[in-house]
C-alpha positions in Angstrom: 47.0 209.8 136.2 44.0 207.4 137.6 43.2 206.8 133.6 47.2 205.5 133.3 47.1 203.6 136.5 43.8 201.8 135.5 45.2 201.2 131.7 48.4 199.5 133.2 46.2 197.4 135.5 44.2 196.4 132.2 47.1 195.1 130.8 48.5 193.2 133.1 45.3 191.7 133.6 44.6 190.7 130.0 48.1 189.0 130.5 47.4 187.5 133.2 44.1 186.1 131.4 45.7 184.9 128.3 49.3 183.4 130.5 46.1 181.3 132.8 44.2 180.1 130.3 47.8 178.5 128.7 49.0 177.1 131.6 45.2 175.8 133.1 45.2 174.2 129.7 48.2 172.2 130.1 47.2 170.6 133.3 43.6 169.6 132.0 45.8 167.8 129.2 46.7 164.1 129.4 50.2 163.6 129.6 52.4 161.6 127.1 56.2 160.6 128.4 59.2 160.6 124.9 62.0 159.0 124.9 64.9 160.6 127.1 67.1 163.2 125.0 71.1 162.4 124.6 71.2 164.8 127.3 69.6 163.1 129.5 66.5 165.0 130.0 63.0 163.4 129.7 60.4 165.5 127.5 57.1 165.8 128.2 54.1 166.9 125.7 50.2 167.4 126.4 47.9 165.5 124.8 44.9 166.6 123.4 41.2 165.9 125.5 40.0 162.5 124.1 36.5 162.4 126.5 33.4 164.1 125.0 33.3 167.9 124.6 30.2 169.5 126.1 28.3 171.6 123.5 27.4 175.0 125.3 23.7 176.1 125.0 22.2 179.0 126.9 19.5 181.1 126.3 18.0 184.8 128.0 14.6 184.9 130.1 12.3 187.3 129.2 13.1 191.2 128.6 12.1 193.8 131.6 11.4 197.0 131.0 11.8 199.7 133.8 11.3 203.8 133.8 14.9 203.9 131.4 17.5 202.2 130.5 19.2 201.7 133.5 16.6 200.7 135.4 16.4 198.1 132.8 20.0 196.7 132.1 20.2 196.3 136.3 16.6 194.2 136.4 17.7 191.8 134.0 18.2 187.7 134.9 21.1 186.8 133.7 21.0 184.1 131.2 21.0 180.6 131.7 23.2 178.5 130.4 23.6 174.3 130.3 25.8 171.5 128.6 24.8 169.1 126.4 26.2 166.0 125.7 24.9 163.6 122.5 24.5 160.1 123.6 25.1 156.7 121.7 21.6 156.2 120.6 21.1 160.2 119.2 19.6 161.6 122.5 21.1 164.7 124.1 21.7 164.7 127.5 21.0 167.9 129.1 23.4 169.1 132.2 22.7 172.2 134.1 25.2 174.2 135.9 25.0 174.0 139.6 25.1 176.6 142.3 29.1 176.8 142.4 29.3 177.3 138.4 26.4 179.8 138.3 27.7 181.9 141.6 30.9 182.3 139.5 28.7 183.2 136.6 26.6 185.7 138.2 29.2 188.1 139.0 31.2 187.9 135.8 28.3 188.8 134.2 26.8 191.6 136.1 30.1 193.5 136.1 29.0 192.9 132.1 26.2 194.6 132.5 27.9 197.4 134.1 30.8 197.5 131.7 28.1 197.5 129.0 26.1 200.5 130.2 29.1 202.7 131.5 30.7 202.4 128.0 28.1 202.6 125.8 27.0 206.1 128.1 29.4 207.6 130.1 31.4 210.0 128.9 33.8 210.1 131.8 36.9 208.3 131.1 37.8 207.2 134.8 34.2 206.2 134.4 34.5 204.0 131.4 38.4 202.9 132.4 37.3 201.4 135.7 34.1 199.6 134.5 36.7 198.4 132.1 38.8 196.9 134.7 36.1 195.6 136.7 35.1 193.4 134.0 38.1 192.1 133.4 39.1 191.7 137.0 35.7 189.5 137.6 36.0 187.5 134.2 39.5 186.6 135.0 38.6 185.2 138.9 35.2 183.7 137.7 37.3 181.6 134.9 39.7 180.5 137.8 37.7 179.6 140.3 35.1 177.7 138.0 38.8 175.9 136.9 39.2 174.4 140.3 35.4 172.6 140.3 33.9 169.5 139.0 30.9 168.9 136.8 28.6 165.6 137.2 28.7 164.7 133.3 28.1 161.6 131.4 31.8 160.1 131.2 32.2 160.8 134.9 33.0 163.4 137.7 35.7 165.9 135.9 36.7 169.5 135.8 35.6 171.5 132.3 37.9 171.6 129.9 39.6 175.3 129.0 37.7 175.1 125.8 34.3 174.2 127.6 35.2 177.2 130.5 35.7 179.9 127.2 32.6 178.4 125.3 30.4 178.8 128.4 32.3 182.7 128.9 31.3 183.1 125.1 28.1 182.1 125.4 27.3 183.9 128.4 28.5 187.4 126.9 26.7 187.2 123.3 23.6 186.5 125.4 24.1 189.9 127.9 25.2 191.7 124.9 22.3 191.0 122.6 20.2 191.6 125.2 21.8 195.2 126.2 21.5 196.1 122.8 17.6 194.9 123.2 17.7 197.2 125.5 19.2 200.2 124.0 16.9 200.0 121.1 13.9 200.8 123.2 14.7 203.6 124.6 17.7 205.5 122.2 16.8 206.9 118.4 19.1 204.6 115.9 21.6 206.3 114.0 23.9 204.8 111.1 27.0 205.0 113.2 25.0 203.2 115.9 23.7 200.8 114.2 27.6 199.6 112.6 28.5 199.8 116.3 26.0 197.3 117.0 26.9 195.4 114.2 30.0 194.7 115.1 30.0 194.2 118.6 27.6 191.7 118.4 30.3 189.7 116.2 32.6 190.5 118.9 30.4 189.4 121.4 31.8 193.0 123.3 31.9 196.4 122.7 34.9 198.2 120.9 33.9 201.8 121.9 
């Protein structure tokens, strides 16, 4: 019954997710007014984002390595990630994230963690549903409240475009994953199935099991 309750809750949430993301990206849009129909009623359509796009670089500190891995997954940093904007004259100018962005950042991507290590060992399904449901619960209110704030960036004051919000969300989960899967193959023996499991999760950038 909880395993039912949770998998509901999961699906409304991944709607809720993909509905946001729609309707934060029509109000980061530019708006364009048409002509007025023959009934009367005036159209409006979104235009695209015509500023400069940030290119999303991040990047993992150095591995710990505790008693198991556990220990390990939980002693982690989380990875750091910047913007970067390429200037006139061929320089890149490098923008960090400040304390609002990275608080948002830090708890969508230890519930990663979590979610990563509970479903990759656990073989309680209330377990695994729940760590499920965490994660998506804390990716969907870290993408909406780092939606409300605005960056210092080189064509002004502005809030991140959706695509710059999923890019740094990207980025920040192919770094935990890669290095959970550091991790793992420290301390588990590799087996074929493991190994395509890997594989493809990594292209992912989450795990399908």
């Amino acid at each position: 019954m909880m395993i039912k309750s949770l998998s509901v809750r999961l699906f409304i949430l991944a709607v809720l997710l993909i509905f946001s993301s729609c309707s934060n990206s029509l109000k980061n849009a530019e708006v364009i007014k048409q002509p007025e129909t023959k009934g009367g009623v005036m159209t409006v359509t979104p235009s695209p984002f015509l500023g400069q796009r940030a290119k999303i670089r991040g990047e993992n500190f150095s591995i710990k390595i505790a008693e198991n891995l556990e220990a390990s997954v939980f002693q982690q940093e989380l990875p750091n990630i910047w913007l970067e904007f390429e200037q006139g004259n061929g320089e890149v100018s490098r923008i960090e994230l400040d304390s609002k962005f990275n608080e948002n950042l830090k708890s969508a991507g230890e519930h990663l963690y979590r979610y990563q290590f509970v479903i990759n060992n656990s073989e309680n399904p209330d377990d695994r549903a729940q760590a499920s449901y965490n994660q998506l619960m804390s990716s969907v209110n870290a993408r909406n409240e780092i939606r409300k704030l605005e960056a210092d960036l080189p064509d002004g004051k502005r809030k991140l475009t959706e695509d710059e919000i999923e890019g740094i969300f990207r980025k920040q989960s192919g770094l935990i994953n890669d290095r959970y899967f550091e991790l793992d193959d420290h301390f588990k023996p590799k087996s074929s199935f493991y190994k395509l499991k890997k594989s493809i999760s990594k292209k992912l950038g989450y795990s399908i099991f």
